[in-house]
N, C-alpha and C positions, 0 to 999 in steps of 0.2 A: 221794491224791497219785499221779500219774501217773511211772512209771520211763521210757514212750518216747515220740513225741509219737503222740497222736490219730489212729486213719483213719478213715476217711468211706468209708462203705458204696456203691457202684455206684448199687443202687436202693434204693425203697423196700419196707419189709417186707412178704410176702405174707398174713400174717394179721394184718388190721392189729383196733387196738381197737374196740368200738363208738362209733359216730358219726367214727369219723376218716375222715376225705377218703384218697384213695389217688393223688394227682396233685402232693402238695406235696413240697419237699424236708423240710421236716420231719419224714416219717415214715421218712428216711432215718437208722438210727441213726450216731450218732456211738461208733465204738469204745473203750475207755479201759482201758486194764492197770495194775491197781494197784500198791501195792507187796507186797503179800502174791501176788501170781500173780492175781488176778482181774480176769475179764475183763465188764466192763459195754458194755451198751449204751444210748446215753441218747439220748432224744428232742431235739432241738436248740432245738425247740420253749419247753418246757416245761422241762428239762434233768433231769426224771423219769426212771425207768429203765423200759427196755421190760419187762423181767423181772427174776426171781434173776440175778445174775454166776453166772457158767460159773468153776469152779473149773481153769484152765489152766497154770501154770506154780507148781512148788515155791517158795515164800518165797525159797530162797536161792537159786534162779536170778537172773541179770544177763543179762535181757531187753537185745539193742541196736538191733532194728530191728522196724516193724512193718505193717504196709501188706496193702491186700484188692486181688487181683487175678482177679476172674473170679465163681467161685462159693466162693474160700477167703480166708482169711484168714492169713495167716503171721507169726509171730513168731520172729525168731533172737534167740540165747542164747551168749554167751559163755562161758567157762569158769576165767575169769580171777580168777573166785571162786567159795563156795559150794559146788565140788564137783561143781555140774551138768556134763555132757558141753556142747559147742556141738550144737549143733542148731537144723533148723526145726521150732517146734510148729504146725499146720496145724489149722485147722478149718473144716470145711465147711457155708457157709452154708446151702445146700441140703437137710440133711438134717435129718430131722423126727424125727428115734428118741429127742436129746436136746438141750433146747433151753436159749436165752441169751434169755429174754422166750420172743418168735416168732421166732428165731432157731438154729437147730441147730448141730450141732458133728458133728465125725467121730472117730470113733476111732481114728484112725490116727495115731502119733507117729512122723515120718520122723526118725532121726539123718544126719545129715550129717556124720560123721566128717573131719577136713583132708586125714589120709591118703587116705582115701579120694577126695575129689575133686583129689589132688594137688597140695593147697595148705599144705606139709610145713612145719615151722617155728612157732613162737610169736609173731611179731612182722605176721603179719595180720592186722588190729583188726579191722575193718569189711567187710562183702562186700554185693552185689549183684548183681542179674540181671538181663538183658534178651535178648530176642530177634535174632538177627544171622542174614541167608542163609538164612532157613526152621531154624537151631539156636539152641539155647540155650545162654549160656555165664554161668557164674557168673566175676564181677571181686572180688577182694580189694587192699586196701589195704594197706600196713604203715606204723609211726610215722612213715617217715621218706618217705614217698609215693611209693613204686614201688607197680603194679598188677601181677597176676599174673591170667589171665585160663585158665577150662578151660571144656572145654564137659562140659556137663551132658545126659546120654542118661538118655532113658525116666522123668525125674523131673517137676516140672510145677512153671511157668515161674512164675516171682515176679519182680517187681517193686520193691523194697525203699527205705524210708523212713531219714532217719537216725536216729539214738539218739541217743545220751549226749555231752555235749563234753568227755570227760576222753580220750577217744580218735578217732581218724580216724572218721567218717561219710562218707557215698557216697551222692549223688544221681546221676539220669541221665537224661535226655532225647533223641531222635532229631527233628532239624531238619528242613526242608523239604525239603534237598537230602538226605536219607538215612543224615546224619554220624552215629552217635552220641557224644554228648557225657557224658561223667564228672566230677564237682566232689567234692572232698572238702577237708576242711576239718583242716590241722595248727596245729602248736601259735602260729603267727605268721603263716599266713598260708592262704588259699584256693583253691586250684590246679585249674584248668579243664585236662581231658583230652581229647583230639578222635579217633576210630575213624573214618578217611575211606569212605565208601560202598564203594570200590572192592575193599576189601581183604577176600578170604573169610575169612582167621584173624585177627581182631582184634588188631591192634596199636597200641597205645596212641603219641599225639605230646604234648606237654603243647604246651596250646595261651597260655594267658598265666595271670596268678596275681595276687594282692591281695595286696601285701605291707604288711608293717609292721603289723598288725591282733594283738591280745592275744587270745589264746584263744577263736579263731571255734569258736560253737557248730555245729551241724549245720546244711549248709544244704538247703533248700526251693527249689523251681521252683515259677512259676506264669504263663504265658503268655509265654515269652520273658524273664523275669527270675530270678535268681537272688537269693535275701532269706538274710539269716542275721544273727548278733548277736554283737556281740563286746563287751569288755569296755575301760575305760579311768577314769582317776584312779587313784588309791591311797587307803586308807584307809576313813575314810567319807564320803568324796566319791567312791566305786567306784562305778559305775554300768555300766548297758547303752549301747550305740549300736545299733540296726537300719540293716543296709545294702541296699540294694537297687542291682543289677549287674545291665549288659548280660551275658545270657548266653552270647552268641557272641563278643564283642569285650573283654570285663571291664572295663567303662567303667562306674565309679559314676554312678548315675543318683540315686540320695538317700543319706542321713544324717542319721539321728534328733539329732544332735547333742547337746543337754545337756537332751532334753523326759522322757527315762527318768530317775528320780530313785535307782534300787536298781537291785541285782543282781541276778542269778542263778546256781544252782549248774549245771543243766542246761542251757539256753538254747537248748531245746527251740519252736519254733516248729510253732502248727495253721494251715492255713487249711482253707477252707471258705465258701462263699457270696459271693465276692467280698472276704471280707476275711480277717485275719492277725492272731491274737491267741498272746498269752504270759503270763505271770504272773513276776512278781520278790518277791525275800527279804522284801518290806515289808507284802506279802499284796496287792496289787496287780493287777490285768486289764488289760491294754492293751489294745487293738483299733484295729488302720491298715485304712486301704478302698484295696483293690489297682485299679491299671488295670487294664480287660481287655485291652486293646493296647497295645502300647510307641510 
């Protein structure tokens, strides 16, 4: 049982098994953080594990986000239970001293303190990063969708996935014209944030929003679209909807309608390979096949 959704490795691994080809995406692990802290990586193939799980995060951490950018992998942590501090836990794919399969890890546990990066207060759920002007600025969320935005020196740059749908998640993409775009998802509805090219200190405009939606999960980018899942009926006719939205304009472009027959607690979406799978309360696998172009 997965606590955040799935990332998908850059490449494929460098020592790969016998007889495996080195040119497929399949030998690209698929990463997966349990709910005891362990971190697997499975062949997408086969869905086999490359190695032992890498023993990464205490039981009673509340992992929210988790995404590989580069030669690392990063997972943040909440602190909203369990007693764990927040932080990013970081492991570097690169190194060979201890490994996840053929996979290494680093030893190095960054805390990322709020006070310290200025982000003061309890009511920022969700954070992420991205590159802006040659710097790096970490974006936080709160319940109630205001961003607070700092720049991050000499730390190393992450890119971050959403988490959990019981609180605010943050995706973000940079458009053709150089915008960067922010989406995070509150308790009724999904709210598209737009950073105009022009501007050296990031300042957030909200750009449009998807209202009237029950308890949108985290959402996902995948070539110009924006996908996420929200919930509707009552009882037990509750079920899922997957939505999929222009990400520039917030023009619904589909709706699963009444094809999802269950729920879910998380409403955690992976993709990978051109397509978009989830699991529901019923034990369940969906899988939708994404456009490459809008």
């Amino acid at each position: 049982d997965s606590r955040v959704t799935p990332s998908m490795a850059p490449a494929a691994i460098r020592n790969l098994p016998p007889g495996a080809d080195d040119f497929s995406d399949g030998n690209k692990p698929l990463f997966v953080l349990s709910t005891n802290g362990d971190l697997h990586a499975i062949h997408l193939r086969t869905g086999e594990e490359f190695g032992a799980p890498l023993k990464l995060l205490p039981a009673s951490a509340t992992p929210t986000t988790m995404d590989v950018a580069g030669p690392n992998l990063y997972v943040a942590s909440s602190a909203k239970c369990g007693g764990v501090p927040d932080r990013f836990w970081i492991v570097d794919l690169d190194d060979d001293e201890e490994q996840i399969g053929t996979i290494g890890r680093s030893q190095a546990i960054q805390d990322y303190a709020r006070g310290k990066l200025g982000l003061s207060g309890t009511d920022f759920q969700a954070r992420t990063a991205f590159e802006w002007h040659g710097k790096e600025f970490l974006v936080a969320v709160s319940d109630q969708g205001k961003l607070s935005f700092q720049e991050v020196k000499s730390q190393p740059m992450i890119f971050g996935l959403p988490g959990s749908s019981d609180s605010p998640s943050l995706a973000t993409w940079q458009d053709a014209s150089g915008n960067r775009w922010i989406y995070a998802n509150l308790h009724d509805s999904v709210r598209a944030f737009r950073v105009t090219q022009g501007q050296v200190v990031p300042e957030s405009m909200q750009a449009w929003q998807v209202s009237e939606v029950d308890s949108p999960g985290p959402p996902v980018l995948a070539n110009g679209i924006l996908y996420f899942l929200s919930t509707t009926g009552s009882g037990p006719s509750k079920h899922l909807v997957l939505h999929a939205v222009d990400a520039l304009r917030g023009e619904e472009l589909y709706n699963s309608g009444a094809s999802i027959l269950s729920n879910s607690s998380t409403k955690n979406l992976a993709i990978a390979n051109g397509h978009l799978s989830f699991s529901t309360a019923d034990g369940s696998l969906y899988c939708f096949g994404l456009p490459f172009q809008m």
